[in-house]
Structures are given as C-alpha cells and as structure tokens.
N, C-alpha and C positions, 0 to 999 in steps of 0.2 A: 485951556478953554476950548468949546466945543462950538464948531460955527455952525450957521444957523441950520444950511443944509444938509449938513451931518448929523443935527440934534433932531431933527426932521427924520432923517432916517434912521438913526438911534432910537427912537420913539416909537417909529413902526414898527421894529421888530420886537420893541417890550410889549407891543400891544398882541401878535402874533403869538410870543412865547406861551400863552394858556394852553395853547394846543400840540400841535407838532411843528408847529410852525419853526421853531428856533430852530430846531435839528437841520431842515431844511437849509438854513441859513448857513450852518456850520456845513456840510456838507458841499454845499458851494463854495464856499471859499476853501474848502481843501481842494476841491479843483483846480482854482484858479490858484493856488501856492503848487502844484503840479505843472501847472501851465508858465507859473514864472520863474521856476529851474529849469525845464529842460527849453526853454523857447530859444536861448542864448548857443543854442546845438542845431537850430536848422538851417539846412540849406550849408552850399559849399563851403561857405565863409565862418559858418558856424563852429564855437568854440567846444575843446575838449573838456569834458567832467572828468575832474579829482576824487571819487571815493575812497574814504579810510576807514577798515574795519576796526571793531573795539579791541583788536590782537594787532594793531597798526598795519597791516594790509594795507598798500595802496592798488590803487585800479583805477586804471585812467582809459576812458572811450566816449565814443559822442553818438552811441547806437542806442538809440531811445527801448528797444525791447534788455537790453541787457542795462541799461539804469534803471528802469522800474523792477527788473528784479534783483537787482544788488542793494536798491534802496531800502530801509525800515519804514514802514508807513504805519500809523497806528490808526488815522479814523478808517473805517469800516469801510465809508460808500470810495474812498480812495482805494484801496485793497481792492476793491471789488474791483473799478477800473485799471487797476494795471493788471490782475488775475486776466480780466476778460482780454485785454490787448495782449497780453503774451500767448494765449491759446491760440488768437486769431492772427499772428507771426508768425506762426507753423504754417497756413496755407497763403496766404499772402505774401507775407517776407517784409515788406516796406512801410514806411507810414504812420509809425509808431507815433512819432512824435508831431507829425502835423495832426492826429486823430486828437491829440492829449489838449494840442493849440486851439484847434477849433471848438472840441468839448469846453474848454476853459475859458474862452470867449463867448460864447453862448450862454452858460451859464452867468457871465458877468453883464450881457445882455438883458438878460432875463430878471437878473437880478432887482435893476431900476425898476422896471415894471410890478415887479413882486412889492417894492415898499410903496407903492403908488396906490395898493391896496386891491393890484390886478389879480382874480383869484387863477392859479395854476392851473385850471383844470383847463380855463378858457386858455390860456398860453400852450398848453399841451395841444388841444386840438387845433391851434394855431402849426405850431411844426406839425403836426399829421398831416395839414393841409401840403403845408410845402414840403415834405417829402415827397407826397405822390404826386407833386408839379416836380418835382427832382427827376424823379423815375422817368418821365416825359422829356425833361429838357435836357441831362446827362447824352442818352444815344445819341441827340441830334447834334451835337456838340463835338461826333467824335469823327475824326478823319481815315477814312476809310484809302486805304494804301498800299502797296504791294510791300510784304515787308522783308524785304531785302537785307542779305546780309552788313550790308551801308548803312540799315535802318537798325537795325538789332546792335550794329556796336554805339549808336546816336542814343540809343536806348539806353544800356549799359553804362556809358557812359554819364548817363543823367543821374542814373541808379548810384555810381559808385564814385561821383564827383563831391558827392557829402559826407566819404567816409575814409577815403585814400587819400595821399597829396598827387598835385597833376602829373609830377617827370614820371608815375609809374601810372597813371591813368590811362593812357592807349594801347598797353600792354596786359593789361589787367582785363581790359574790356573785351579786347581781341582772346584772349585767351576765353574768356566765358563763353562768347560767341561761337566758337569750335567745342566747346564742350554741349552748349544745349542745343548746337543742330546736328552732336551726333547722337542725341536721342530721340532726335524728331526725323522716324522714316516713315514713308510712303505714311503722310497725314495720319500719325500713331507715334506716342510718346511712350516713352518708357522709364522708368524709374528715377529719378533723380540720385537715389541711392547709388545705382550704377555708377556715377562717378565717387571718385576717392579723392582726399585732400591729401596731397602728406604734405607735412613742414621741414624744411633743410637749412641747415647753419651754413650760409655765405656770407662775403663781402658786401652785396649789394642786391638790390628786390627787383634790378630791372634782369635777373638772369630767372625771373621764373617762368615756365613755359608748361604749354597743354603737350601732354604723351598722347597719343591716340592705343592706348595699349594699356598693359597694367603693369606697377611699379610693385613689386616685394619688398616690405623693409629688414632683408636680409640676402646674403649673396650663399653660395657654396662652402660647407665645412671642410673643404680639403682643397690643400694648396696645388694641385696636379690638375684640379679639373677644368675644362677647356671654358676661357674666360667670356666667349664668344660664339656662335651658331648661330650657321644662316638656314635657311628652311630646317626648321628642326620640327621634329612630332613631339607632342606636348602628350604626359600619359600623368594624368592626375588620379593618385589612388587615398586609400586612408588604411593604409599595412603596415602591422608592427614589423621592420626590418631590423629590431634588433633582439635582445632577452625579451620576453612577454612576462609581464609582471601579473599578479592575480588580480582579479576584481575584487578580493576579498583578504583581509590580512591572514595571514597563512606562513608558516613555515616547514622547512624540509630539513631533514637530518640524514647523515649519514654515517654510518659507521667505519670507515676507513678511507680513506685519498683514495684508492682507487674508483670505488662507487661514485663519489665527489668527481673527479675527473672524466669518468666516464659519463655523468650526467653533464656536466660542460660541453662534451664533445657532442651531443648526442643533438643539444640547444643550440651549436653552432651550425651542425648540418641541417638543423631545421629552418634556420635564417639562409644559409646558403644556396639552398633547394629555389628559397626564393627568389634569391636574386640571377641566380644563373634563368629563370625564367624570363625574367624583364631583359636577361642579355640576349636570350633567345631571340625576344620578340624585338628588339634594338638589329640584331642580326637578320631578320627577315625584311622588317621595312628600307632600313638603312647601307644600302648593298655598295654605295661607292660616297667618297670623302666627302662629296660636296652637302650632305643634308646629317642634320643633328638630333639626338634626340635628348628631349627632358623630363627626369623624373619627377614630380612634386609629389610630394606625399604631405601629409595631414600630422602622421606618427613619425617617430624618430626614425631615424637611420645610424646604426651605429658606426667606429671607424672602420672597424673591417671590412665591414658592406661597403663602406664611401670608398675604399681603396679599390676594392673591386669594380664600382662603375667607374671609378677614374681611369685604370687601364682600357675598359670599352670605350671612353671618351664619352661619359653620357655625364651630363649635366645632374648633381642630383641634390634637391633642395628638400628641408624638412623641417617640421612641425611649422607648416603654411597656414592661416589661420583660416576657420571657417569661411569666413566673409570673402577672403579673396579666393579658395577654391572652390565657390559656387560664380564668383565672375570669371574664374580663367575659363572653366567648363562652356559661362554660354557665350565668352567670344572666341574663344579657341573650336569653338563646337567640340569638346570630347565629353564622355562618357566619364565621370570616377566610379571605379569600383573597391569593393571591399574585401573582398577577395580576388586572388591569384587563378582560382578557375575559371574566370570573367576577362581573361587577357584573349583580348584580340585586336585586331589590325581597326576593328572599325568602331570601335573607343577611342580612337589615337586621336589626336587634335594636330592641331596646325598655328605656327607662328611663322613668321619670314626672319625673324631676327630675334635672336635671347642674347641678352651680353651683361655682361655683371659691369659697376663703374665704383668706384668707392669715391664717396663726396663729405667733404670732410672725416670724421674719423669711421665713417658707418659706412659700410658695403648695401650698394641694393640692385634688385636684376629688375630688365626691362625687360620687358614684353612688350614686341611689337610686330606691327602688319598684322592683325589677325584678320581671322573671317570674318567672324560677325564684329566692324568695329563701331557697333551701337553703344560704345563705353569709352571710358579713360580715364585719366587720374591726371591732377593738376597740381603741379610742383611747385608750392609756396617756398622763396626760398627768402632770407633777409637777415640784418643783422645779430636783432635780438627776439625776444619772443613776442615782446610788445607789437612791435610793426607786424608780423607772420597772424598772431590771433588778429590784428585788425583786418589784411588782406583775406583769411579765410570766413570769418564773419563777414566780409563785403562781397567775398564772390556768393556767398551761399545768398545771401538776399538777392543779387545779380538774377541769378539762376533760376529764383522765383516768378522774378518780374518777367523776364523773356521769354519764362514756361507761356506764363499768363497773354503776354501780346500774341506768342503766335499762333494761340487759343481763337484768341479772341480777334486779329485779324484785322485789328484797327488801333488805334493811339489816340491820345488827347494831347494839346498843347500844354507845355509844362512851363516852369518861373514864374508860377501866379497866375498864369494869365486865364486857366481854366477856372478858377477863383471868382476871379473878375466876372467872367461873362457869366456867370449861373448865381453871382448876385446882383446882377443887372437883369436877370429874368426875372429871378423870386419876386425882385421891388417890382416890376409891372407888374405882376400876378398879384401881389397883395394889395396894389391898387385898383383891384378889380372886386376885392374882397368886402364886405360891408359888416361894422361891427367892432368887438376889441379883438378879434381870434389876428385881424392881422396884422398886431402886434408882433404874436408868434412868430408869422411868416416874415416881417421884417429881420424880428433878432434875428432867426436863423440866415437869414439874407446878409445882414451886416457882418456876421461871426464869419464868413469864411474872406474878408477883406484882409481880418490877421494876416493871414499865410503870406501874401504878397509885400504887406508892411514891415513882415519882422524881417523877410528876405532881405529888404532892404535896408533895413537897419543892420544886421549881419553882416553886410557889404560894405556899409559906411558910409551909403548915399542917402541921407534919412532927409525926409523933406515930409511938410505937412500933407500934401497930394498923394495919392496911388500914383506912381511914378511908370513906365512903359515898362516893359519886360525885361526880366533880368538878362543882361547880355554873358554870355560866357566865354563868346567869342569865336571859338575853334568850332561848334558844333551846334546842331539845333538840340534843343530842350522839347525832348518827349516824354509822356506819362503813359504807364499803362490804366485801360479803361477798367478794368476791373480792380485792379488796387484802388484807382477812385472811388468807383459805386462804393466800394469795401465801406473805405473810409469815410467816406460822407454819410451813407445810411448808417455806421455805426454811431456815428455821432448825435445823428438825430434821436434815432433809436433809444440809445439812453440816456438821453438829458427829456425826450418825453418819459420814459419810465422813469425818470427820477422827480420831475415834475407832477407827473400824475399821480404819485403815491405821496401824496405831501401828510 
C-alpha cells in the first residue's frame, strides 16, 4: 500500500515523465544513493569501505576520492560527478566526500520542491542567488592568523584525524609540517613533487620519520665500500662505466681468440681510462681522510670498475633512477654530466653525511645535510601494506591542505561549525528575498546542516538538535579556506547545472 503522501508524489512525477522530467528524477536519486554509501566515512569516527572486485579483490579505505574511483557507477549524471571530483582532488586534496554529502542533500532538498510542481529553473536561479551571497559571507567568516608552525600541525591534524588511528596522529602530522615548510622559502613554494614517499616493512608505524635529504632505494654493489661519509662531494653523471652495448642489434665476429681477446682488452682500457679519471678528480678535491666522495651515476657500473672505486674509498652507486638524480642535482647543488670531458671541481655537490642502513631485507643510502634543503623524502614505515598505502594517501592530502593555508594565510573553523554559521546567513538573506527563487536559497541553506549532523551521528552522539561542535579534545579543529570555497561552490555549481538543464 501506497500512503497518501507518497501517492501524491508518485503522481507528480507521472505527471512530469512526458518530458524530461523523470530523468531528472532518477538522476537525483543516484546522488542521494552516493550520498548514503559514502556518509557512514565522514569525519574521525567515520567507518571504513569494504570493496570487492569481480576477481575477489578486497580493498578497504575510507578516502572518498579512491572509493568513487574503485566503485562501478552506471547512471551517467553520477559518473559524471565522481569523474568531476576526482580531477578536482589533484589540486585540492580533501573534501571528497563532504562535497558528494552536500551535493546529495541538496538535491534531496530540492527534490520536495520539484514535486510541489516548483519549476527548476526558478530553484536554479534561487542557488545563483545564494552562491554570490556565499562568495560575500565565506571571506568574512575567515580567521585571519599568524600561521605558525603550532598552527599547521592543529591543521594537519584535522586533515588526517579522518584517515589514520590517533597513537600515530601527532607524528604523522609533525612529520608533514617539516616536509611542507621545507618547500615554502622566502614566501615561494616549490614543487610538491620534490618530496618522495618510500614505504618500509617494520614492526610498527610510530618509527616513521621526515629525512631532510634524499633516500635511494638501493645501497652500493660491493661489499668493501665505505658504509659511511661525512662531508662527502656528490658527482652525479649518466656514464656507461662498463661494456657499451649498441643502440642497435648488431653483432661482431671474429675469427680467432686472439682478435676476440684483444678486443676484450681494448673495451676494458676504455672503461678504465674512465674511471682512473673520476679517481683523478676524487684525488684533487679529497686531499686528507676527513671528506668523502660519491659517485652516482644513472648507467651501470661494472665489478671491476666497483673494485676500483672501492680501493679509492669512493662511494659508488648505479642505475640511480631519473627522478631522484634530477633531486640530488638541485639539493646537492651539482652539475650531472654526460660525459667525462665535463669533469670538473665545480660540478661537484655537497652532502654532510651519506651512509648506507639496510632496513629489513633491503639496503638504502641517505642523503643528508645538503645545500639546498628545499626537499626530502618521508619514510612510511608499518606492518603491512594496508596501514603504509593508508598513511601515504593521508599525508599526500596533508600536504595539499597546508600548501593551500599558507597560501592563503588564514583558516576557517572546522567540526561543522563553518557549516552552521553560513546556513544561518543564507536563511537571513533569503528572508530578504521576495518570491519562490528563495526557496532555492533556503535548500542550499539547509543542505550544508548535513555535515555537522552526520559528524555527529559518526560519533554516537545523535540527538534531534545541531548539537555544539565537535570536541576532539587534544586540539583545535581548523579548515582550510580554499578547500571550503572549493567545495561549497562546487556544489552549488552543479546541482544548479543539473537543475537548469532539466
């Protein structure tokens, strides 16, 4: 049996369906079927998602951009909505999933009004209205602050209290905080790439820690060579130092062992030429015990060659991958060259310490004290893989959010509470509005109450009221203002284009 209110809006929408109207209909409610999987994942208290592929894959995370993409979506205007929020993850980092909560509240808002026989276009230029009251009320809302390294881990901490457990939370935090204020020099950022993640098999996740240096995931091919160096000169090249194989498939013939032999010999003087060059220039800079020097090269190194730097005591590491010898270059300040007529003293880099460690079954060299130390690399380490992908997924959103604050040089209140107050504008402002458009500015007014509500249901404290702010106790609860603006005008944004294209 169908009750009366239901049959009532049962009715509406047969009456609608002659046009485009039913589509409409269905596309709303696959929002709000978006919005009722992932709501159960916001905020600290918020539960982890079970996904299972059809080859039985499990994957388990509570990071709203990596469940929109591991999920199968089939309606269209959904697709469309996790497509658009994963693009806008890359510059923002956060927010996935209060974007998807608000969206889907709104739309359930809007919804009532649509069977009431409200036409959409006036509901559309309704949220137009209260966007550009948004635009107005958002800046004044925001707490303008010195933001201090105290402040940036209060930050982080907000960021990555909904995606880690807490006994590794002040360490996670504190570690992102040294990594994004060693890219922020004299008010100038620099690459985010610049930092590196590596992951490490330990006992436990509270031994992960920032390098201020760079980490190689490999050590020296010979057991002779000196485990450790303190001021050592860093000489990064990209030199075949062993056989040079063709660029093209090719072969050589000869007609007796001796030709054969003598071409062997002839390929070894030509690798050796080389390396007594790099001992040369090791022998010039390096004139008494106390300073090291290190080879990196890009190309192999064969054993003979490695035997050779071993007796000079020079450090020599090979097939280094691209990416990390364009970062040794610009914190080491050296030069790589490509050839051997290019060796000189003032190519050479600078490190205060290189030392090899081996951690669990894997060798890696550290790099540290350099010159320029606008870099580093963060050493996830943990039991299994689960825990490590969750930590490097949360610092990399971290990393976004604290780009963004000390951008932007001010914060918003977080736990709802920024929620609250800018639906406590919209409703004055719509009461100022004359007509049905402020209906519009209502729904959107009401739709961002969600955030606060589910917080609290998440938590366990579920009461009919908007309840005060969420306590977390140890820390205040900051927002960054640009991930809001993000999020909020994305929302509006496309639930008026989805509104106005009925």
């Amino acid at each position: 049996k169908i009750e009366m209110k239901d049959k009532q809006k049962y009715d509406s929408i047969l009456e609608i369906s002659t046009g485009k109207g039913l589509s409409m209909y269905i596309s709303i409610n696959a929002i709000k079927g978006l919005k009722e999987i992932v709501k159960n994942s916001l905020g600290p208290n918020g539960g982890l998602k079970i996904l299972v592929s059809s080859s039985g894959e499990v994957k388990i995370s509570k990071n709203g951009n990596f469940l929109l993409k591991e999920m199968q979506i089939q309606n269209p205007v959904a697709s469309l909505v996790t497509r658009t929020l994963s693009s806008r993850n890359t510059s923002v980092g956060d927010g996935t999933i209060s974007v998807l909560i608000i969206l889907g509240e709104l739309f359930k808002n809007l919804e009532e009004h649509l069977v009431r026989g409200i036409h959409p276009q006036i509901l559309s230029e309704g949220i137009d209205l209260g966007r550009r009251e948004l635009e107005k009320i958002l800046p004044s809302l925001t707490i303008k602050k010195k933001i201090t390294k105290e402040t940036l881990i209060e930050i982080a901490k907000t960021s990555l209290c909904t995606k880690i457990h807490k006994f590794i939370l002040d360490r996670i935090a504190r570690i992102t905080v040294e990594a994004i204020l060693s890219l922020f020099q004299n008010e100038k950022f620099y690459d985010l790439n610049l930092i590196e993640l590596i992951k490490m098999d330990t006992q436990t996740e509270e031994e992960s820690r920032w390098i201020r240096g760079i980490v190689l995931d490999h050590g020296a091919r010979h057991p002779d060579m000196p485990k450790i160096l303190h001021n050592a000169f860093i000489l990064a090249c990209n030199i075949d130092l062993e056989y040079e194989k063709t660029e093209t498939n090719s072969f050589f013939y000869q007609n007796s062992l001796e030709k054969r032999d003598s071409f062997s010999v002839e390929e070894r003087k030509t690798v050796d030429k080389k390396i007594n060059k790099i001992i040369q220039l090791k022998r010039m800079v390096c004139k008494d015990e106390k300073k090291g020097f290190v080879l990196i090269n890009q190309k192999g190194i064969d054993l003979v060659s490695l035997d050779l730097l071993s007796k000079e005591g020079i450090l020599g590491i090979r097939r280094t991958k691209r990416r990390n010898m364009e970062r040794i270059s610009l914190l080491c300040n050296c030069l790589p060259v490509n050839s051997l007529n290019d060796l000189k003293i003032e190519i050479l880099g600078f490190a205060g310490i290189v030392y090899e460690q081996t951690i669990g079954e894997e060798k890696y060299t550290f790099i540290e004290n350099t010159i320029n130390p606008f870099s580093g690399t963060i050493l996830i380490k943990g039991r299994n893989s689960f825990v490590k992908n969750q930590i490097e997924e949360s610092i990399k959103v971290a990393l976004k959010t604290l780009k963004l604050c000390l951008i932007d040089k001010s914060v918003l209140e977080g736990g709802g509470e920024i929620e609250k107050k800018v639906c406590k504008n919209l409703l004055v402002y719509a009461n100022r509005i004359r007509g049905k458009r402020k209906l519009g500015i209502q729904a959107l007014a009401e739709s961002f109450l969600i955030i606060p509500k589910i917080l609290e249901e998440n938590s366990g404290r579920i009461n009919d009221k908007i309840l005060n702010p969420q306590n977390l106790g140890e820390f205040k609860i900051w927002d960054c203002f640009s991930q809001k603006k993000t999020n909020f005008f994305f929302s509006n944004f496309y639930c008026n284009t989805n509104t106005s294209n009925r």
